[in-house]
C-alpha positions as a printed NumPy array, in Angstrom:
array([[  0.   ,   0.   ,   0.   ],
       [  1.646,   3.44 ,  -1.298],
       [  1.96 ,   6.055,   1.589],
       [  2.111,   9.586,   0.454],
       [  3.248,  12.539,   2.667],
       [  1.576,  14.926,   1.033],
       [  2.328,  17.458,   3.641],
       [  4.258,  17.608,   7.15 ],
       [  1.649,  16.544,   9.07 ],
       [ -1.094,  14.767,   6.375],
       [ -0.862,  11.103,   5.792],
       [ -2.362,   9.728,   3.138],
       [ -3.203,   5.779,   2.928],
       [ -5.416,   3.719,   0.34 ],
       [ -8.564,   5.76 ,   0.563],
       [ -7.941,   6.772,   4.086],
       [ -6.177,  11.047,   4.768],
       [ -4.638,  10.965,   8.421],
       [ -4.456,  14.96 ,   9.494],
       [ -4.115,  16.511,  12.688],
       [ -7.344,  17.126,  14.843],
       [ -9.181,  20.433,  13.978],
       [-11.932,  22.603,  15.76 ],
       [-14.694,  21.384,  13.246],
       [-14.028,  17.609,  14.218],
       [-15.739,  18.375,  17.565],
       [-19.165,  16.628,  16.391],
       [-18.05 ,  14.059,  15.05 ],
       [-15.593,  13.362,  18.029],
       [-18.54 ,  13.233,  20.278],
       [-20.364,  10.801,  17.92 ],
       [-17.572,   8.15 ,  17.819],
       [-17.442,   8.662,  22.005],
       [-21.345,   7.658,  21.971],
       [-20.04 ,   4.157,  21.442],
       [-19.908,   1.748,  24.769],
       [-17.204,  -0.485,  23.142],
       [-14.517,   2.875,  22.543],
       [-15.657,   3.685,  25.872],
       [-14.509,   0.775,  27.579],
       [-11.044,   0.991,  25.743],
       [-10.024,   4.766,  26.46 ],
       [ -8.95 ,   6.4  ,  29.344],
       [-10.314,   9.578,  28.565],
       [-13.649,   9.212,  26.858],
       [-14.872,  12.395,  25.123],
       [-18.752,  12.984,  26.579],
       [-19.188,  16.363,  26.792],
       [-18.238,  19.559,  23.941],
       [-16.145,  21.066,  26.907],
       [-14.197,  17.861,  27.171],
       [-14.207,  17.53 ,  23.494],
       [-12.748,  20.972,  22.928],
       [ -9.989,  20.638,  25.535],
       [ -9.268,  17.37 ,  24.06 ],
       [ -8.902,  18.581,  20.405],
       [ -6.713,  21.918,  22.58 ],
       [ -4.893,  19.197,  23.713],
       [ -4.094,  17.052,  20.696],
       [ -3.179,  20.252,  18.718],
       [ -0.83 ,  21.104,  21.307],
       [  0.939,  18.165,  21.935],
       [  1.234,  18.007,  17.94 ],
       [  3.049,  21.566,  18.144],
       [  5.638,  20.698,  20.831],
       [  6.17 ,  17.233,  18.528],
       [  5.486,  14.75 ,  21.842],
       [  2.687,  12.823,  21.021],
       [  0.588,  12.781,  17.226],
       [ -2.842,  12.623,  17.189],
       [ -4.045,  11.878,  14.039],
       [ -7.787,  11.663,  12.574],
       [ -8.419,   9.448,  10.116],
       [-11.244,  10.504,   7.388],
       [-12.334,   9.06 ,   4.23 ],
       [-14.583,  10.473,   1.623],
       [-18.194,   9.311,   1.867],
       [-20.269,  10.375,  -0.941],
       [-17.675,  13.123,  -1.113],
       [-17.663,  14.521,   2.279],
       [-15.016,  13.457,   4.245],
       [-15.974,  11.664,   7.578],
       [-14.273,  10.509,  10.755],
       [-13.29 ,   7.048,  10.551],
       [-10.76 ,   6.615,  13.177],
       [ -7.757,   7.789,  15.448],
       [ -4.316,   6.969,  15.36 ],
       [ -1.547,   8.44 ,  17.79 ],
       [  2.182,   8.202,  18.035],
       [  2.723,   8.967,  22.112],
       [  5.767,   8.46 ,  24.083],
       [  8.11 ,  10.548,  21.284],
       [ 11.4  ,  11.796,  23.19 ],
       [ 15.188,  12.204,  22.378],
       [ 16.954,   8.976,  23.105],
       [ 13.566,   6.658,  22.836],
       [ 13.919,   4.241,  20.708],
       [ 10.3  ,   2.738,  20.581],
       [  7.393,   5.042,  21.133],
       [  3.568,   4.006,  21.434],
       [  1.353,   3.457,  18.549],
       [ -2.649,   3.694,  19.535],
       [ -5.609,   3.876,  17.875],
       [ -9.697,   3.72 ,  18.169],
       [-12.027,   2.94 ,  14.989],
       [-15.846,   4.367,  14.941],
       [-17.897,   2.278,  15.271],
       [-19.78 ,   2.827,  11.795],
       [-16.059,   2.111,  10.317],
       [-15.243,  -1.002,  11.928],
       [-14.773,  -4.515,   9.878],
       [-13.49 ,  -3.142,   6.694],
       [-10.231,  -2.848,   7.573],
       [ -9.458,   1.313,   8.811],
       [ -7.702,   0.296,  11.668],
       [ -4.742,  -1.783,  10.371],
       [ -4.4  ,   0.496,   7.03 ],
       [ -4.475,   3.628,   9.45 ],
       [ -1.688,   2.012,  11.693],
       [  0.316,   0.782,   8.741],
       [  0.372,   4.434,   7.36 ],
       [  1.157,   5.919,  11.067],
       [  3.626,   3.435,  11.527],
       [  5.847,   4.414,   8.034],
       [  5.327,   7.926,   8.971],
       [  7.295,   7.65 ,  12.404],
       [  9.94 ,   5.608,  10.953],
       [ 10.243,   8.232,   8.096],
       [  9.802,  11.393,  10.606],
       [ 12.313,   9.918,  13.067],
       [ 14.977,   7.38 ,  11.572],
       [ 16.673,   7.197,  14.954],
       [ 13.549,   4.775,  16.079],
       [ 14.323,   0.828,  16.594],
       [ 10.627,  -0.028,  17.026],
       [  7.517,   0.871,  18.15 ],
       [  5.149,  -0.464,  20.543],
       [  1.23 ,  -1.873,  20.189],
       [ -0.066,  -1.888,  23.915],
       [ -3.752,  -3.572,  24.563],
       [ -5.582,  -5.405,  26.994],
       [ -5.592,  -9.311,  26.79 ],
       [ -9.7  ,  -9.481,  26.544],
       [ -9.217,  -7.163,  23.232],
       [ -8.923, -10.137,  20.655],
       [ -9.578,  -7.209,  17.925],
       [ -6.635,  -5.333,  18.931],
       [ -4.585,  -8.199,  18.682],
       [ -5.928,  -8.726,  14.818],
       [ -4.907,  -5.018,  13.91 ],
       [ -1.842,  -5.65 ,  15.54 ],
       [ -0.685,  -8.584,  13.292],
       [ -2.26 ,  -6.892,  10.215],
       [ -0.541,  -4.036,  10.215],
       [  2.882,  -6.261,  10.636],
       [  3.25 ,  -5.752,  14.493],
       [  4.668,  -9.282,  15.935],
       [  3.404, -10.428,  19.377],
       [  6.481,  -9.912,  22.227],
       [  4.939, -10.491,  25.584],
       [  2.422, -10.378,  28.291],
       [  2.724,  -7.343,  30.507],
       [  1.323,  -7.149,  34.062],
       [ -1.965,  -4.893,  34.599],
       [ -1.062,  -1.598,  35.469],
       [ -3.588,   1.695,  36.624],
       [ -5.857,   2.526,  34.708],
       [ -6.166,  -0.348,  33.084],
       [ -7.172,  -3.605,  35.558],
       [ -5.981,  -7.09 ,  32.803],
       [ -2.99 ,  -8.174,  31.938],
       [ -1.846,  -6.268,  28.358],
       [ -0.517,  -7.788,  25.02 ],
       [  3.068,  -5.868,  23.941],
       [  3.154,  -6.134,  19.949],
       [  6.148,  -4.598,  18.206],
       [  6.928,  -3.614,  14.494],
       [ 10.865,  -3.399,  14.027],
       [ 12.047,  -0.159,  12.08 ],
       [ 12.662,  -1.215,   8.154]])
């Protein structure tokens, strides 16, 4: 699959345009947080436009000081682009060699494959933006079998079992995806 940065901070990936977060996502934000399954995966589900806005304040910022990457993921539908999905690189910092790749999918996007294409493109964009990377890291929680599919989809190999740690109460999955 061809991945075409098309700007500094636009990915583009079969179908799928992954661009930073902007004001006017705020509805659509909210809609993919009406979902019980995304809720019971986040840690900071969006419910509210207050919470929505600082969250979009906060992915914009953390974009800026080049930290953490929050991507959304829109496709064209009927030709208006809609929200499909998230994808974030967190955990960026000099002398890091493996940062954290996450992602959600909305609901109305899920089972036709947005979540492993969106990772795939996120993942050749780090290793492009910073060579000095030796991996990066797909976290989940073991009772997330779907997470675990996107994972080996989008070439991330199964390492190991990590113990539960706050927030999150279950043992986690560690997948990794070495640099090219």
């Amino acid at each position: 699959m061809p991945i075409e940065l098309s700007a500094p901070a636009t990915v583009t990936a079969s179908e799928l345009v992954l661009r930073p977060w902007r004001d006017d996502d705020l509805d659509a934000l909210l809609e993919a947080y009406r979902d019980p399954v995304l809720q019971r995966w986040t840690r900071y589900p969006v419910t509210t436009s207050a919470i929505g806005r600082q969250w979009l304040d906060r992915a914009r910022r953390d974009f800026d000081r080049d930290s953490r990457f929050s991507f959304a993921v829109v496709e064209n539908d009927a030709g208006a682009a809609r929200l499909v999905a998230q994808v974030v690189l967190k955990g960026v910092a000099p002398g890091r060699p493996a940062p954290e790749v996450g992602y959600w999918t909305a609901a109305w996007a899920r089972g036709r494959g947005v979540a492993p294409r969106a990772v795939t493109a996120l993942s050749r964009w780090a290793f492009d933006r910073f060579p000095a990377l030796t991996h990066l890291d797909l976290l989940h929680q073991v009772d997330n079998p779907a997470s675990c599919r996107v994972a080996e989809k989008s070439g991330y190999l199964f390492q190991e079992v990590l113990p539960a740690r706050p927030p999150f109460p279950l043992d986690g999955h560690r997948h990794a995806l070495l640099a090219p």
